[in-house]
C-alpha positions in Angstrom: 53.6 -27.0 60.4 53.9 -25.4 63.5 51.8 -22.2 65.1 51.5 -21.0 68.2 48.6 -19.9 70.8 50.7 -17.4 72.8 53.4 -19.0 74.2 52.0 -22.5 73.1 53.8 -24.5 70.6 51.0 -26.5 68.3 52.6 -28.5 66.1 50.5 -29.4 63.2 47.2 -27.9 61.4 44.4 -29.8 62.8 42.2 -28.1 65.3 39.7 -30.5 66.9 36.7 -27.9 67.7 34.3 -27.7 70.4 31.2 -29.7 69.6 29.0 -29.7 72.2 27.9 -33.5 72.8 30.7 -34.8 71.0 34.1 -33.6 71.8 34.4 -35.7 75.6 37.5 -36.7 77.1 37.5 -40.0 75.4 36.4 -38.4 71.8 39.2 -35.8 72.3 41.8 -38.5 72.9 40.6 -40.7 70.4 41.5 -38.1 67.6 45.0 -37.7 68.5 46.2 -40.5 66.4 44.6 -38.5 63.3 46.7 -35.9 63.4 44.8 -33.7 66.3 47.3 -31.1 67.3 45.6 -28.9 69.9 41.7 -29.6 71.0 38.9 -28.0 73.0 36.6 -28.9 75.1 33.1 -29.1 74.6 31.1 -26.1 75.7 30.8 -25.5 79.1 28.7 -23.0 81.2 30.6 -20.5 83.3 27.7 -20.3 85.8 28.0 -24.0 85.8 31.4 -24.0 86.9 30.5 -20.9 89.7 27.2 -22.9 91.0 29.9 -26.1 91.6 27.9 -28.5 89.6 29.3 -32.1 89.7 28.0 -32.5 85.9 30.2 -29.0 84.6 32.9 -30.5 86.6 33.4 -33.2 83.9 34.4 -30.7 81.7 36.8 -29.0 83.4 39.2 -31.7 84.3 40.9 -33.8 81.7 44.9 -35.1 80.9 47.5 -33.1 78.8 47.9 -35.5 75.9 48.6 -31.9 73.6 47.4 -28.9 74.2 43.6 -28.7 75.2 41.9 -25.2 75.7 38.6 -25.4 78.0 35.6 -23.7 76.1 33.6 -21.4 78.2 30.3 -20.0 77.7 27.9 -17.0 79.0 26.8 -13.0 79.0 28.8 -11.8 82.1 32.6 -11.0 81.4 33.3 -11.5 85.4 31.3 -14.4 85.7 33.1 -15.9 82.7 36.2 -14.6 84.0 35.5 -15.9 87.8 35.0 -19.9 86.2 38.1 -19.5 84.5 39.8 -18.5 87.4 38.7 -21.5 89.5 39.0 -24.0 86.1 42.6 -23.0 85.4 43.1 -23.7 90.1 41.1 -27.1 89.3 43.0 -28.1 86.6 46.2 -27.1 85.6 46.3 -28.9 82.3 44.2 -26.4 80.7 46.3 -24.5 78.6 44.2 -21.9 77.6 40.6 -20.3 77.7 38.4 -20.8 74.5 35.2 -18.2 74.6 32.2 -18.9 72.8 31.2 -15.7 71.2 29.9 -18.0 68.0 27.1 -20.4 69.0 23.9 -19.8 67.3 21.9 -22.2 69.6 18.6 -20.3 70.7 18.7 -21.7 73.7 22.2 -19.8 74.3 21.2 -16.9 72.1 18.0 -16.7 75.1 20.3 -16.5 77.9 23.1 -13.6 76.0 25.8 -16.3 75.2 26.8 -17.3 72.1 26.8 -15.5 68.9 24.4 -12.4 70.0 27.5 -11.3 72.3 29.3 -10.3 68.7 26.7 -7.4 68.8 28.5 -5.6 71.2 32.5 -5.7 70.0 33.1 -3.8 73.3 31.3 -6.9 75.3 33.9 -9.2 73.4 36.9 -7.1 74.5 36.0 -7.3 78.2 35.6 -10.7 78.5 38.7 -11.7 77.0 40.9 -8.6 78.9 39.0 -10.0 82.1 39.6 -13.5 81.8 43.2 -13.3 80.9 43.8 -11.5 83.7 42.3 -13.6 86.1 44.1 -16.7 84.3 47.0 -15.6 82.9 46.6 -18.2 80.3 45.7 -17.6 76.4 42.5 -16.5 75.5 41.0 -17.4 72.1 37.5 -17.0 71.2 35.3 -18.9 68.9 33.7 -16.8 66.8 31.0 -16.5 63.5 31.4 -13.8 60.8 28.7 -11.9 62.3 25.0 -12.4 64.2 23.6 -13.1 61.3 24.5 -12.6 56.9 23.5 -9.2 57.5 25.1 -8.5 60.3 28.7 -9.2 59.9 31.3 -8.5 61.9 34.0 -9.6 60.2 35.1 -10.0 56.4 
C-alpha cells in the first residue's frame, strides 16, 4: 500500500501517532521493524521551540529513518507558524508539520491548544495556511471528531 502526504511517498499503512511520553527517538526507531511507515513526534510546544528551551530541543531534532512529521502544539497560528519555521532551519529531516488540534488534555485545553482550537474552524485554517507558508513543507493536523460528543465537527 502506498499513500502520500503531499509530495511524500509512505509506503505502507501503519501510522505510528504522536503519544506524548512515549513516541521518543528511540521508541520511534524501535517500531520501524513492525511495519512503521511514517511517524510523528511526540507533542511539542511551539512556545517551547520560540523561548529556545534545551528540553523542546529534543524533539525537534531526530534521523530520517522514513518519514517523520514533527507535532506541534499551541493557540497562536504565528507562534506555531514561527517554531515551525525555525524546526524545519534546525532540522531538515522533518518532513512535514503535524498540528495538534485534537488533544483533550486540560492542561492544554487551559492554555487554547489542543482540541478547544476545533471550536473555531477558521482558527484551524490559519494555522495550517500560516505554517505552510512559513515551511513550505506538508501540514497535517491531528484532529478529534469534535470538542466534545455534542459538539462535532466532523462526521
Amino acid at each position: 500500500m502506498s499513500w502520500k502526504i503531499g509530495p511524500i511517498s509512505i509506503d505502507g499503512p501503519v501510522v505510528s501517532g504522536p503519544m506524548s511520553g512515549y513516541t521518543s527517538r528511540s521508541y520511534r526507531d524501535f517500531m520501524k521493524p513492525f511495519g512503521v511507515a511514517v511517524s510523528v513526534t511526540e507533542m511539542t510546544s511551539a512556545v517551547g521551540i520560540l523561548n529556545s528551551g534545551s528540553r523542546t530541543e529534543e524533539y525537534v531534532r531526530f534521523d530520517r529513518n522514513y518519514p517523520t512529521g514533527l507535532q506541534l502544539f499551541g493557540h497562536d497560528p504565528e507562534d506555531i507558524a514561527e517554531a515551525a519555521r525555525i524546526s524545519a532551519g534546525m532540522n531538515p529531516n522533518i518532513d512535514f508539520i503535524d498540528v495538534n488540534m485534537g488533544c483533550p488534555v486540560h492542561k492544554i485545553l487551559r492554555s487554547g491548544a489542543g482540541s478547544i482550537l476545533m471550536k473555531d474552524p477558521a482558527l484551524c485554517g490559519r494555522i495550517v495556511k500560516l505554517t505552510k507558508e512559513a515551511t513550505g513543507l506538508p501540514v497535517t493536523a491531528k484532529i478529534r471528531l469534535g470538542q466534545t460528543r455534542g459538539q462535532m465537527n466532523f462526521r
